[in-house]
N, C-alpha and C positions, 0 to 999 in steps of 0.2 A: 152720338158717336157714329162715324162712317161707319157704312157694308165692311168695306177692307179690313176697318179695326176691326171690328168687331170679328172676324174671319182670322187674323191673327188671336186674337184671347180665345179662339174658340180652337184652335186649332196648333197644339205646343211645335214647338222647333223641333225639325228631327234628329236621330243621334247621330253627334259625330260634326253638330255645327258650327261648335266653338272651334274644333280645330280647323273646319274649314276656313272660316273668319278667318284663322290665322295664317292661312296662307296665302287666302287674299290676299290679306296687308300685306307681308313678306313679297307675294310677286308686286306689289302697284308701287309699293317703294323701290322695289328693286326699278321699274322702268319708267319711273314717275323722269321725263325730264330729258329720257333716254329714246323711248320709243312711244307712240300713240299705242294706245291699250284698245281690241275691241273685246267685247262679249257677246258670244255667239252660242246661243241656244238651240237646242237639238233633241232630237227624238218626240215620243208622246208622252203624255202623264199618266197616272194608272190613279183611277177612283175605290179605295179599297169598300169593300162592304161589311167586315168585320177590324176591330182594333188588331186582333192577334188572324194578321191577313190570310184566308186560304183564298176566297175570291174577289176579285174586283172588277170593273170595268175599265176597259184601255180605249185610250187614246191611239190608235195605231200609227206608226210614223216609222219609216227604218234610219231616219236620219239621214239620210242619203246628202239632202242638200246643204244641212249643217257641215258635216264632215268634207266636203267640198269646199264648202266656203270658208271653211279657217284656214284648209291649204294657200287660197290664193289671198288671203287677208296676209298672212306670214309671207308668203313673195313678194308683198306689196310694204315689206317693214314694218306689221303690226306685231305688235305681243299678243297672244290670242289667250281670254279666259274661256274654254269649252265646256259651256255649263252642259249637260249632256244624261239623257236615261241608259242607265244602265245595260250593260251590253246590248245597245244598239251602235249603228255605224262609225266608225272613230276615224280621222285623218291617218293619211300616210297607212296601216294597214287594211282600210276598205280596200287597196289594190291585190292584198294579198289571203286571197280565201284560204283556209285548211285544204281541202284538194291540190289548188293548184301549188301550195305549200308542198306536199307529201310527195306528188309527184314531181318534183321539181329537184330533190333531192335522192344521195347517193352514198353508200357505204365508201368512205378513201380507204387508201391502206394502212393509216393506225386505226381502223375500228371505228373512226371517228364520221361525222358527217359533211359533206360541201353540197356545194350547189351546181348543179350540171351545167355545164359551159353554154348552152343555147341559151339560159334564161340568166345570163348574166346580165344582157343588156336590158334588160327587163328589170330588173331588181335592185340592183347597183344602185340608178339614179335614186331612186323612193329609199334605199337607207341610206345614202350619204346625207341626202337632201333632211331628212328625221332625225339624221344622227347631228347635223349642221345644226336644226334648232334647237335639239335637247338640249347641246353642249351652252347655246347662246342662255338656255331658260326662258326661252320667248315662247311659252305653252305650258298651260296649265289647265288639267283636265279634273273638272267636279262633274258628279254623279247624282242624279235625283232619281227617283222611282215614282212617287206618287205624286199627284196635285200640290202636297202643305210641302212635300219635300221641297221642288223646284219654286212655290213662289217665297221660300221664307230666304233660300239662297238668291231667287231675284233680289229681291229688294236688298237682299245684304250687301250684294255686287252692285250692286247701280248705288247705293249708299258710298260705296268704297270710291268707286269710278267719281263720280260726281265731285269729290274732292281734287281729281286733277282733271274737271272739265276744261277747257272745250278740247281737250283733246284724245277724248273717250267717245269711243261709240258704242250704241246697243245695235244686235242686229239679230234681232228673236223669230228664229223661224222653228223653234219648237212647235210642237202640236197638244195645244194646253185645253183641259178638258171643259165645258161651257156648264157643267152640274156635277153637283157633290153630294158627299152624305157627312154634316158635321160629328165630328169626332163624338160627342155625349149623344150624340142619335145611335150610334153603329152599335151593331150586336159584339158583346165581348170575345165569343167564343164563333167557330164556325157556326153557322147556319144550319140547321137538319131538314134535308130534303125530305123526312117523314115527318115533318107538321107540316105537311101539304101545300101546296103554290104559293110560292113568294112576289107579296108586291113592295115595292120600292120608292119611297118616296125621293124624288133627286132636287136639290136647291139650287138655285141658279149661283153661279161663281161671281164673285161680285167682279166688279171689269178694275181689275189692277192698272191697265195700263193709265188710265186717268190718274190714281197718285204716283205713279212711276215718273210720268213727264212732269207733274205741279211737284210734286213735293222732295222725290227719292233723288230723281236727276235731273233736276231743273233746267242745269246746262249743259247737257250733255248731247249728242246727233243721237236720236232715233230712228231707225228703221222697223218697221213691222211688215210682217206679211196680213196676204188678205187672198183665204182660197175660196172660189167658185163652180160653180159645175153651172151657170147661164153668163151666157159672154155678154149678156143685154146689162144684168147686172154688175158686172167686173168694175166699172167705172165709176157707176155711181157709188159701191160700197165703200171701196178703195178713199176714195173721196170725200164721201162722209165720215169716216173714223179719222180720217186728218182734220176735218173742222172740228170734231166732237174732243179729238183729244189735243190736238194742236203740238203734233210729233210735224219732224220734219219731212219721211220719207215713207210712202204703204207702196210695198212690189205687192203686185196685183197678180194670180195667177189662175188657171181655170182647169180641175182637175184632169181633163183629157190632153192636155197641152203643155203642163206644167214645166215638162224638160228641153222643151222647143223654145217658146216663150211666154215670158214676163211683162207685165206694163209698169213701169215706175211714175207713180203718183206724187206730185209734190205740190206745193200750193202754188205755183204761176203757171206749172203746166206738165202735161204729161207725156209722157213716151214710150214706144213698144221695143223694148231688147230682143229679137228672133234670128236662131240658129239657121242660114240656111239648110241647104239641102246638102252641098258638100259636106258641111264642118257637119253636120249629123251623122254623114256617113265616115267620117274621119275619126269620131267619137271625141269631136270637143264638145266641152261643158259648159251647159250655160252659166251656169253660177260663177263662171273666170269672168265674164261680162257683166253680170250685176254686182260682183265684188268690187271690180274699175269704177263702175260707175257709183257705188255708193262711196266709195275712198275717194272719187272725183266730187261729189258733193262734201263730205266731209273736210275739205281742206277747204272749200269756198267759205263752210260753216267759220275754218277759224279760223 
């Protein structure tokens, strides 16, 4: 038996999956024919230490680039599955914090509230534009918190997709944890900081994305990310996980630089996406260019 299986029977579904499943299906029928579907993963995973969870370890991620990148996947006419951790960054209201929410508004005179005329121009576009896709149903938001959560909905989704391949994409730039602690290891109840320092034994995560590509979504465009903090390495890692798994696309990024730029890796050759200096000071995003560019690969795919 594979690592993977084996990591599934060890590891039950979390609750709440079957009705997930079901909305899956519901949305990929609804745009099966209609619209390319992508699935775009976001935030970190959380490694619990106990079944009945008070601590765990995180994966820290605020989502920033997921949330980003489904905005401009839906401009570019995709249905977006936002597989995503729980209250981390979400499309269309990452623009709109609580602060500048609170002050932004205003008592009218029935009692009631508006929005103060300066920050019309501001706000207007981002709900019409939210309220455009809700109405169309091209977005559908699922929620993971731990490791077994997001990968039992991976493969659930890339199962669903894979059925109207080739014109689904994966573009996983979640932050997925590299060690766990299997479920019949964890302590049932909290941990007691009075039976003295705790040590931890952490199991490596088996590497999903090898039955992802062979098995779950055979034909489907892959995209994966690949982060570094040594630019000597950027290349060659990037690189090797495209032979090792045999996906179509690794954006390559390097932690001091990640919002500037990107390298897109693909198997006959690679290229750097960087923000100038303007568009930086402009505050355009990079993720509106690596979204073009993997929707420009994924249409050569089909």
């Amino acid at each position: 038996m594979e690592e993977w299986e084996q990591y599934f029977l060890r590891n039950p579904a979390p609750q709440g999956f079957n009705a997930s499943c079901d909305r899956l299906k519901k949305f990929c029928r609804q745009h099966a024919g209609h619209h390319p579907i992508a699935l775009v993963t976001s935030g970190g995973t959380t490694v619990p230490l106990e079944r009945n969870t008070v601590r765990f370890v995180d994966n820290f991620s605020a989502g920033t680039r997921g949330a980003a990148s489904t905005e401009y996947f839906l401009a570019q006419g995709y249905a977006v599955i936002f597989l995503h951790r729980e209250k981390s960054v979400v499309p269309f209201f990452r623009h709109l914090n609580p602060s500048f929410l609170l002050n932004s508004l205003q008592e009218n005179s029935e009692g009631g509230l508006q929005l103060l005329p300066q920050y019309s121009s501001q706000v207007y576009p981002i709900w019409k534009n939210y309220q455009r896709i809700m109405s169309e149903e091209r977005l559908l938001f699922l929620t993971f918190t731990s490791l077994s959560d997001y990968l039992w909905l991976l493969r659930a989704t890339t199962q669903y997709l894979q059925q109207l391949a080739p014109s689904s994409l994966l573009y996983l730039a979640a932050a997925v944890s590299d060690f766990y602690i299997p479920q019949d290891q964890m302590a049932e109840h909290k941990i007691q900081s009075a039976s003295g320092p705790l040590t931890v034994t952490l199991q490596l995560v088996p590497k999903m994305l090898s039955p992802l590509v062979s098995l779950w979504g055979p034909d489907l465009f892959v995209a994966s990310f690949k982060l570094e903090t040594d630019s000597e390495k950027l290349i060659e890692k990037a690189a090797g996980a495209l032979k090792r798994y045999k996906h179509k696309l690794v954006i390559g990024n390097l932690l001091q630089t990640r919002r500037e730029e990107v390298t897109l890796v693909a198997e006959e050759q690679s290229h750097v996406v960087k923000l100038t200096q303007q568009q930086q000071q402009e505050g355009v995003e990079i993720e509106k260019f690596i979204v073009e560019e993997v929707c420009a690969c994924h249409k050569k795919f089909t």
